[in-house]
OpenMM code with the backbone's topology and positions (N, CA, C; nanometers):
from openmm import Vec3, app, unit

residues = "UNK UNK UNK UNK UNK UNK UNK UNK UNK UNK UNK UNK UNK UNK UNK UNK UNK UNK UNK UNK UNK UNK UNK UNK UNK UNK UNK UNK UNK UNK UNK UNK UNK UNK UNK UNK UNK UNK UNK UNK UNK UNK UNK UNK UNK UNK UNK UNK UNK UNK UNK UNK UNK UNK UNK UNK UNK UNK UNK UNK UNK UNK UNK UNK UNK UNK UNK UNK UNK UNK UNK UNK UNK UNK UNK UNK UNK UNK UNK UNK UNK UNK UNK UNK UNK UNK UNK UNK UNK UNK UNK UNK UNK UNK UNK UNK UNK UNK UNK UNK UNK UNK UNK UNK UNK UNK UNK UNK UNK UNK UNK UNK UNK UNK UNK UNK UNK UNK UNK UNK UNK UNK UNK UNK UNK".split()
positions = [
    Vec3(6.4537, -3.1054, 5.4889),
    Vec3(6.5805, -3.1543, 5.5408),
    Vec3(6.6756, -3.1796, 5.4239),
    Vec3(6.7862, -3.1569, 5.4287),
    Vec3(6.8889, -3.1587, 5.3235),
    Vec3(6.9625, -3.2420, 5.3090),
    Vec3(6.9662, -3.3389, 5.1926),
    Vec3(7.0379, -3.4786, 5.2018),
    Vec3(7.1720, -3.4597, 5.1580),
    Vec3(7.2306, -3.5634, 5.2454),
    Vec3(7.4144, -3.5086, 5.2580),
    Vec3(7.3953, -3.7046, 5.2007),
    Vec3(7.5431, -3.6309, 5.1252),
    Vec3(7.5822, -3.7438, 5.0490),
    Vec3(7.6593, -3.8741, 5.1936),
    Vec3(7.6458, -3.9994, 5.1521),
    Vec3(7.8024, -4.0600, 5.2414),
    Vec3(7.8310, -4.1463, 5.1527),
    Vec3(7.9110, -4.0788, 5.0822),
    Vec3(8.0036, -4.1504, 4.9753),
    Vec3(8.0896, -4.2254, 5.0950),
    Vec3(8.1334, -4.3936, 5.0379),
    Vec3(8.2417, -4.4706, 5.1027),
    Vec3(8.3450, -4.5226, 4.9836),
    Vec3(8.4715, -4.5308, 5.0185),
    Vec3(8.5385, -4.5654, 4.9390),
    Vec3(8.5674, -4.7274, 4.9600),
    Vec3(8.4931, -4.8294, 4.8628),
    Vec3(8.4680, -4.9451, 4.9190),
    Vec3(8.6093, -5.0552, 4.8764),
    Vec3(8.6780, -5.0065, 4.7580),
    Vec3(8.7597, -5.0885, 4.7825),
    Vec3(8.8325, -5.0844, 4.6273),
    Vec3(8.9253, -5.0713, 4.5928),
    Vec3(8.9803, -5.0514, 4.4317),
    Vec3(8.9192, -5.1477, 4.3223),
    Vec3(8.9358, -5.0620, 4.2294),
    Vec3(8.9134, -5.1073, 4.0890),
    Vec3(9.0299, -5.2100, 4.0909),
    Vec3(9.0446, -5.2600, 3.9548),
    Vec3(9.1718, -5.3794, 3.9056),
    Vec3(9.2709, -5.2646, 3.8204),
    Vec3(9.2054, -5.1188, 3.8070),
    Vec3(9.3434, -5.0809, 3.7602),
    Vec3(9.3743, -4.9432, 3.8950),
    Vec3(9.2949, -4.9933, 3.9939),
    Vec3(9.3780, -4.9398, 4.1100),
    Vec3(9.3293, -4.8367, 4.1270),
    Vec3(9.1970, -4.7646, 4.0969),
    Vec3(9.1488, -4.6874, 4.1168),
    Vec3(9.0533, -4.7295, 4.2361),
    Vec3(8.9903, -4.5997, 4.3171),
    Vec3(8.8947, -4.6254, 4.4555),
    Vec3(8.7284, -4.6697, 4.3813),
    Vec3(8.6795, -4.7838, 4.4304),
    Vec3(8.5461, -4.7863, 4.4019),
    Vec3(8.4300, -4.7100, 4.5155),
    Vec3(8.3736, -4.6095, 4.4391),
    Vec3(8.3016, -4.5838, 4.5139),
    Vec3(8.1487, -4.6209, 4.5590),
    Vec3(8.0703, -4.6396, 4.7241),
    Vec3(7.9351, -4.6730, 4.7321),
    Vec3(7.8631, -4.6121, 4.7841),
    Vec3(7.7247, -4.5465, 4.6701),
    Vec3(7.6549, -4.4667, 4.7382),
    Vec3(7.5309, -4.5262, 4.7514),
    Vec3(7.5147, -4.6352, 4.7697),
    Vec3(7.4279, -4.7086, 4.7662),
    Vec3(7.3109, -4.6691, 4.8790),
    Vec3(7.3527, -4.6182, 5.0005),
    Vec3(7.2893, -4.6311, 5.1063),
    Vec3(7.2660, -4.4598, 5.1326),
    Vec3(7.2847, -4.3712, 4.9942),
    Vec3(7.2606, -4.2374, 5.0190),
    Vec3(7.1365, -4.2379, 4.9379),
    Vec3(7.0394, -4.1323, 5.0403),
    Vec3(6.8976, -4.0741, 4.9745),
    Vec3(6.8876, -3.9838, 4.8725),
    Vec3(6.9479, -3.9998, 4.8120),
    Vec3(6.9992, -3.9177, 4.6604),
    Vec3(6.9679, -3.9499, 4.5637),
    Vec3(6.8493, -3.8727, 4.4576),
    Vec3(6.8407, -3.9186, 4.3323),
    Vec3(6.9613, -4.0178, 4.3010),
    Vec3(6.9102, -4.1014, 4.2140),
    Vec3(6.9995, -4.1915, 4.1406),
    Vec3(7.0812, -4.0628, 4.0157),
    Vec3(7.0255, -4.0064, 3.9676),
    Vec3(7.0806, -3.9140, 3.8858),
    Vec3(7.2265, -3.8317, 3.9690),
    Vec3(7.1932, -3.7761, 4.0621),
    Vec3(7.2854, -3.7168, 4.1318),
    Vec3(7.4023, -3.8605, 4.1981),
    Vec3(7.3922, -3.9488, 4.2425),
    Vec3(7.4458, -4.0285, 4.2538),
    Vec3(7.5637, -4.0381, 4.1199),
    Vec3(7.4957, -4.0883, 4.0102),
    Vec3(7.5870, -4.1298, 3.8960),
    Vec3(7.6526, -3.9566, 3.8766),
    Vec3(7.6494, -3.8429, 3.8774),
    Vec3(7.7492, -3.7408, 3.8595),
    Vec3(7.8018, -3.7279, 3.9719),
    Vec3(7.8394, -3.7419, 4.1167),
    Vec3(7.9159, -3.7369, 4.1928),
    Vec3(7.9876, -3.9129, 4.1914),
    Vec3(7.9854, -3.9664, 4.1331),
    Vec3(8.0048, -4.1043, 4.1435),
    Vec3(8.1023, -4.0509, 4.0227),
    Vec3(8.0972, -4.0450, 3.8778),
    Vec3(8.1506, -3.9992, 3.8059),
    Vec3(8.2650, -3.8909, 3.8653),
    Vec3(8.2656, -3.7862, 3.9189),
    Vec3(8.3192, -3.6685, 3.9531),
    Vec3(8.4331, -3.7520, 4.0295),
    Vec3(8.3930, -3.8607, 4.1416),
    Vec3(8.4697, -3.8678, 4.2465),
    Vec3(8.5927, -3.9475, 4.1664),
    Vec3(8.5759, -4.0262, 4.0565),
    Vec3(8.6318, -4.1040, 3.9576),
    Vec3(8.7232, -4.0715, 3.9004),
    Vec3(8.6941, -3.9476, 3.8528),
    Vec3(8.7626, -3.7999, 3.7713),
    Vec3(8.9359, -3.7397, 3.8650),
    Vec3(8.9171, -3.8242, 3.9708),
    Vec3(8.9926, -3.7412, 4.0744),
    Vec3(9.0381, -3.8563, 4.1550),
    Vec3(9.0814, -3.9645, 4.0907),
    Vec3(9.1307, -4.0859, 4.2248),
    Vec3(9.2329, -4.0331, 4.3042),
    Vec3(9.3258, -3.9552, 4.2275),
    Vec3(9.4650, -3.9843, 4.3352),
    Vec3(9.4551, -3.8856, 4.4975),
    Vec3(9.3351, -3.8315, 4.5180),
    Vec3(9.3884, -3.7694, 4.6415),
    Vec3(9.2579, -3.8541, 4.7339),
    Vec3(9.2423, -3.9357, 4.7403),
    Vec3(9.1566, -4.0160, 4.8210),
    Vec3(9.2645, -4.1562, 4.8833),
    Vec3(9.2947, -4.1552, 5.0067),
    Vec3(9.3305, -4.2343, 5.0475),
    Vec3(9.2761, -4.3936, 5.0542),
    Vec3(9.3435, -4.5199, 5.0011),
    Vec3(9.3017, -4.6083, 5.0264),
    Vec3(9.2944, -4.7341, 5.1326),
    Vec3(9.3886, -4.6616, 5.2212),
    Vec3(9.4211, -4.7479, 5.3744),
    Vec3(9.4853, -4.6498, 5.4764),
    Vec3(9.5148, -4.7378, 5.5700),
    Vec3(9.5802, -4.6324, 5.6567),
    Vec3(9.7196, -4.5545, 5.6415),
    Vec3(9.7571, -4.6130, 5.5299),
    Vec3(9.8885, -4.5731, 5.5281),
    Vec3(9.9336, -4.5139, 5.3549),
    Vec3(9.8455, -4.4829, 5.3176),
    Vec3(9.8257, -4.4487, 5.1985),
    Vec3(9.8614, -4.2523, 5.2399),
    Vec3(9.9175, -4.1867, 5.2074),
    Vec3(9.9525, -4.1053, 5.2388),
    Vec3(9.9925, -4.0016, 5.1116),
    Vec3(9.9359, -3.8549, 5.0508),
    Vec3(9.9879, -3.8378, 4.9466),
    Vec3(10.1308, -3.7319, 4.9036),
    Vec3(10.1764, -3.7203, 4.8419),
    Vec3(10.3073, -3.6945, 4.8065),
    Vec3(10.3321, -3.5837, 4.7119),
    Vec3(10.4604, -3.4429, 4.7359),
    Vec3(10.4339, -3.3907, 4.6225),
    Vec3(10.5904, -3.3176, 4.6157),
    Vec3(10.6278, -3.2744, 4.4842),
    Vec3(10.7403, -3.2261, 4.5051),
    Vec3(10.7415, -3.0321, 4.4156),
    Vec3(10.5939, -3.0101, 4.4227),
    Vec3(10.5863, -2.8604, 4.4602),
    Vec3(10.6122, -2.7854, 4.5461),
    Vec3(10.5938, -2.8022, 4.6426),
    Vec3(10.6430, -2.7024, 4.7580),
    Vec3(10.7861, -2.7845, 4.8322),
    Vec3(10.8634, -2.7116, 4.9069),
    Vec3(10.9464, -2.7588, 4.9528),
    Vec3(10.9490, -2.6908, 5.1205),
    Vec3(10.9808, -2.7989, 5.1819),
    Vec3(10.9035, -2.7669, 5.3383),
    Vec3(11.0429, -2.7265, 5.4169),
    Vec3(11.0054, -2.6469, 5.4973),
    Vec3(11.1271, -2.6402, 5.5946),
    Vec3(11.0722, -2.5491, 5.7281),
    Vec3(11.1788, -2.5371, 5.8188),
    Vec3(11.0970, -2.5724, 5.9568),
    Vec3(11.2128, -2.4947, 6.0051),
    Vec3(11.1327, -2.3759, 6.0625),
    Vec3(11.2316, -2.2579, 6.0652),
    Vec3(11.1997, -2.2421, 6.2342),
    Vec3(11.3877, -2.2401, 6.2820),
    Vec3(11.3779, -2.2510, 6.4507),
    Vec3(11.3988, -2.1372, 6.5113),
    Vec3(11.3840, -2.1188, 6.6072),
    Vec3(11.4444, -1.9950, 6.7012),
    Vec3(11.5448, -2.0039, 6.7588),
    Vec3(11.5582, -2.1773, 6.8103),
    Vec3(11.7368, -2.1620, 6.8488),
    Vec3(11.7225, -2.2866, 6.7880),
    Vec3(11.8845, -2.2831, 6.6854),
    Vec3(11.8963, -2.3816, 6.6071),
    Vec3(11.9737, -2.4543, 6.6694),
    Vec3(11.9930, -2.4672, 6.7864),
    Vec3(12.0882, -2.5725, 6.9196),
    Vec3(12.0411, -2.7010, 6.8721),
    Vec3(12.0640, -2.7713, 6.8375),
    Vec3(12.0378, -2.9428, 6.8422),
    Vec3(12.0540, -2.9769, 6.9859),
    Vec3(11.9101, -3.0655, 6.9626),
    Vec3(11.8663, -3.1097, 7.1052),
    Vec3(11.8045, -3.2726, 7.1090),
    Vec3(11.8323, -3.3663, 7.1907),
    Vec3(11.7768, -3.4707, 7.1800),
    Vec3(11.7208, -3.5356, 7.3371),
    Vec3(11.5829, -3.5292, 7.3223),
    Vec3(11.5127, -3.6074, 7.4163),
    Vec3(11.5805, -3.7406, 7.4763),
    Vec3(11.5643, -3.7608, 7.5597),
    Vec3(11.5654, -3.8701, 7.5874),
    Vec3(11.4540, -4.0082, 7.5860),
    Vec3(11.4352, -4.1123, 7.5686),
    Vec3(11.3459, -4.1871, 7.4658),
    Vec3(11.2927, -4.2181, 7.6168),
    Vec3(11.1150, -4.2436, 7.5904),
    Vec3(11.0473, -4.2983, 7.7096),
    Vec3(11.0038, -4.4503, 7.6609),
    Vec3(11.0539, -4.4793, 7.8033),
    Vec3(10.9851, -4.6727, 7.8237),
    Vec3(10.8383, -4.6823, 7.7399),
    Vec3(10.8809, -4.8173, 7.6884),
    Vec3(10.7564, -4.8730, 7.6078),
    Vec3(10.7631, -4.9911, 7.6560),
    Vec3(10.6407, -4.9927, 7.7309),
    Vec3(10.5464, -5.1244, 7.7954),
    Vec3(10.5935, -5.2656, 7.7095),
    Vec3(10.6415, -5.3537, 7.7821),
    Vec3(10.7126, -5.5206, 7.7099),
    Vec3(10.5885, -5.5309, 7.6290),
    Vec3(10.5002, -5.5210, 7.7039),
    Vec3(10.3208, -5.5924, 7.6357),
    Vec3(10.3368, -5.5117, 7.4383),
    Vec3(10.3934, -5.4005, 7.4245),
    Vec3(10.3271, -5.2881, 7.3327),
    Vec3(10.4742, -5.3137, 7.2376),
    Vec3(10.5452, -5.3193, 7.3178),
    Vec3(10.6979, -5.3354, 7.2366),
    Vec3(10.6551, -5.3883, 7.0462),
    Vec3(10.6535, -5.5144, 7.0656),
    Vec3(10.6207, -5.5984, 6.9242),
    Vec3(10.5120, -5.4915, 6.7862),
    Vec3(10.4289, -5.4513, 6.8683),
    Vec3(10.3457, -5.3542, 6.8131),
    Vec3(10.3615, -5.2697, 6.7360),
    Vec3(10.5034, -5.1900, 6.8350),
    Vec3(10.5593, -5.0677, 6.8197),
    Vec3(10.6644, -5.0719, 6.6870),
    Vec3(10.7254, -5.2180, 6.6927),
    Vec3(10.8284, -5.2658, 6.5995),
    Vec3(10.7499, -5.2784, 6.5083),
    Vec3(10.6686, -5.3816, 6.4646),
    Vec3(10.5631, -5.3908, 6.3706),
    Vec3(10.5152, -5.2259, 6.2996),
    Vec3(10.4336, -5.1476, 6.3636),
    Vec3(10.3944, -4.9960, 6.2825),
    Vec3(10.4999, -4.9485, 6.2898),
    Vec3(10.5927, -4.9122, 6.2974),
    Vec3(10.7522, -4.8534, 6.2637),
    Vec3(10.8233, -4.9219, 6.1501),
    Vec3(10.8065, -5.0563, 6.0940),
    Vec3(10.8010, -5.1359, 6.0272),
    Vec3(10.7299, -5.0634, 5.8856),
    Vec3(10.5987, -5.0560, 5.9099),
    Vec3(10.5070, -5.0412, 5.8157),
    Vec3(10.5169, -4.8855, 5.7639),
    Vec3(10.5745, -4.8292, 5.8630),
    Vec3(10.6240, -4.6465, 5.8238),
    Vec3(10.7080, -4.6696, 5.7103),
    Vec3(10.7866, -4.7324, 5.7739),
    Vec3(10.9334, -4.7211, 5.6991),
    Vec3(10.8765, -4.7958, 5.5332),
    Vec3(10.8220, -4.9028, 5.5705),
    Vec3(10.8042, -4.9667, 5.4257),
    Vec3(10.7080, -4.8873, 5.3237),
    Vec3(10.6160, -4.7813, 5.3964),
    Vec3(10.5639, -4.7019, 5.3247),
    Vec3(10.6389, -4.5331, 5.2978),
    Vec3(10.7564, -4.5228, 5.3502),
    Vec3(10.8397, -4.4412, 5.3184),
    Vec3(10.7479, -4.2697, 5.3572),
    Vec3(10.6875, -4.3248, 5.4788),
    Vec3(10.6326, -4.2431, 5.5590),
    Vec3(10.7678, -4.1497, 5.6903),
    Vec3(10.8272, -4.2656, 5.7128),
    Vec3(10.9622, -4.2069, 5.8254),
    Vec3(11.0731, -4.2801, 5.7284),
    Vec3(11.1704, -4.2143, 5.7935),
    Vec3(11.2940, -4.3284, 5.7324),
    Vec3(11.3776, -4.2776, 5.8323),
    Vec3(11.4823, -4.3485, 5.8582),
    Vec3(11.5896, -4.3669, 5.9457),
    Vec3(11.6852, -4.2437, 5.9291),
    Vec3(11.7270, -4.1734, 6.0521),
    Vec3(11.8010, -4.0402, 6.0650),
    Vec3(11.8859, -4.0160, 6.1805),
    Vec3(12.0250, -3.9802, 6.1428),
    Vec3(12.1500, -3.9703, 6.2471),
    Vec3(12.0985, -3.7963, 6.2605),
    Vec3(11.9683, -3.7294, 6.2611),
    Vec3(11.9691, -3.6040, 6.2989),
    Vec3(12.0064, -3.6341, 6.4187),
    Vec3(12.0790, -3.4674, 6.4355),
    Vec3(12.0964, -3.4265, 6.6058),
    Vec3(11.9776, -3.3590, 6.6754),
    Vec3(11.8850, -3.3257, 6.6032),
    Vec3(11.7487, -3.2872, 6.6245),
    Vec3(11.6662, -3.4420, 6.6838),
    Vec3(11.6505, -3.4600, 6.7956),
    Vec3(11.5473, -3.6126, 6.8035),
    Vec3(11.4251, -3.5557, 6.8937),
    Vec3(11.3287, -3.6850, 6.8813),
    Vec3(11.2556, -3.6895, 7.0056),
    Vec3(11.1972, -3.7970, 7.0144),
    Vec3(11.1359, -3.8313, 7.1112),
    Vec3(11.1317, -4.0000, 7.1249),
    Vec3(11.0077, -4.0468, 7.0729),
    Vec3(10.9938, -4.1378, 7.0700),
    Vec3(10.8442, -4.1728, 6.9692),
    Vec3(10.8141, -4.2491, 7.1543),
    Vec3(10.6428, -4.1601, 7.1206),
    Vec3(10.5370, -4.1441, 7.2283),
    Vec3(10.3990, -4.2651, 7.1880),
    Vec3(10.3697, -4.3691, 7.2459),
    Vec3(10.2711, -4.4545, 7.1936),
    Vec3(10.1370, -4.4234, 7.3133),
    Vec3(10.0188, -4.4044, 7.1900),
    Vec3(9.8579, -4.3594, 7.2750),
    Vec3(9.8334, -4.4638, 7.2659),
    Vec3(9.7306, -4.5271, 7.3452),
    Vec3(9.6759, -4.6671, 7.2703),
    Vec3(9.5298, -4.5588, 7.2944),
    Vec3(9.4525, -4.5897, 7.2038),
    Vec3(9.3001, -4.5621, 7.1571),
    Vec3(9.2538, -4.6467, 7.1033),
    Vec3(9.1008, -4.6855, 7.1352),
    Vec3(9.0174, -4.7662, 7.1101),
    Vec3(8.9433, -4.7745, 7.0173),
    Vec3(8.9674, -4.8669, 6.8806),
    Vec3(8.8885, -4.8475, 6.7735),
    Vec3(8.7981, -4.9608, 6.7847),
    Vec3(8.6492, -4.9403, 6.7831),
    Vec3(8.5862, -5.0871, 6.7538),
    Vec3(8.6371, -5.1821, 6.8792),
    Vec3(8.6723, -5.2992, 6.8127),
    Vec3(8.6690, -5.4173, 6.9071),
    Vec3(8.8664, -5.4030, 6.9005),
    Vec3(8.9338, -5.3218, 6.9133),
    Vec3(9.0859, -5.3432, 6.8916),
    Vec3(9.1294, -5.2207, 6.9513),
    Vec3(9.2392, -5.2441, 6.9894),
    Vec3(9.3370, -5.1693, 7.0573),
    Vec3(9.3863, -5.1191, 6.9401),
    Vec3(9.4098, -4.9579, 6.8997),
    Vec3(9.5338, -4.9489, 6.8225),
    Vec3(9.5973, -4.8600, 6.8487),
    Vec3(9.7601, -4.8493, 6.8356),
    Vec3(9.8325, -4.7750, 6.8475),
    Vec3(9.8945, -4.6670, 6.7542),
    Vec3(9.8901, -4.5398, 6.7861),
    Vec3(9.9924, -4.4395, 6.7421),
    Vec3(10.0986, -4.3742, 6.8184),
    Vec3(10.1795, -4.3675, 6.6945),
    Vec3(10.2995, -4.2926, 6.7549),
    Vec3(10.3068, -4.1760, 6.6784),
] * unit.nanometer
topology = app.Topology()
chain = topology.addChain("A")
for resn in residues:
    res = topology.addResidue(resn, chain)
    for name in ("N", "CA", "C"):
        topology.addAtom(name, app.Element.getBySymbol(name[0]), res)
C-alpha cells in the first residue's frame, strides 16, 4: 500500500511563513524532513486562511464577449436573517482587495448558498 503524505499547514512562523505538520503521516522521518524542507522552499503559494488569495501581474486577464451590450441583472432578495452576514463577508472581500467597488454597466447580483461546514452555517457569494 502506498503512503500518501497529509501535509497540514498548521499555522505561521513569526516571520510569516506556513508551519508545516507531518506529524501524523506514515512516512519515514527522513522523507518527512525533505518534503518539510521543500514545502518551506516555496511559502508564497500556499494559502493561509480563507481569504488569503494569490496575486500576479504577469498575465493580464480579459474577458472577451460576444455581445458587448452592457447588461445589468436585477439584484435578488437576501433573507433579513443572512443580511448582517452578507455585509460582514463583503466587508472582508473588500478589505482583502479580493472585490472592490464598480460603477460597471456590466452587473450581476451577488447570489448567497448557505452550506454546511462542521457545526456552522457558512456563506458564499
Amino acid at each position: 500500500m502506498p503512503m500518501t503524505p497529509s501535509a497540514q499547514v498548521d499555522s505561521q512562523t513569526s516571520d510569516g511563513k506556513p508551519s508545516f505538520n507531518l506529524d501524523d503521516s506514515p512516512m519515514p522521518e527522513e522523507w518527512k524532513i525533505r518534503i518539510r524542507d521543500k514545502l518551506n522552499s516555496i511559502p508564497g503559494i500556499f494559502a493561509l486562511d480563507e481569504l488569503s488569495f494569490g496575486h500576479t501581474t504577469a498575465v493580464k486577464h480579459t474577458i472577451r464577449l460576444q455581445d458587448e451590450t452592457p447588461f445589468k441583472e436585477r439584484s435578488r432578495p437576501i433573507p433579513p436573517s443572512d443580511r448582517e452576514a452578507v455585509r460582514q463577508h463583503l466587508r472582508e472581500l473588500l478589505d482583502a482587495s479580493v472585490i472592490r467597488e464598480s460603477e460597471s454597466p456590466f452587473a450581476s447580483p451577488v447570489v448567497v448558498v448557505k452550506r454546511k461546514r462542521k457545526d456552522q452555517t457558512m456563506h458564499r457569494l
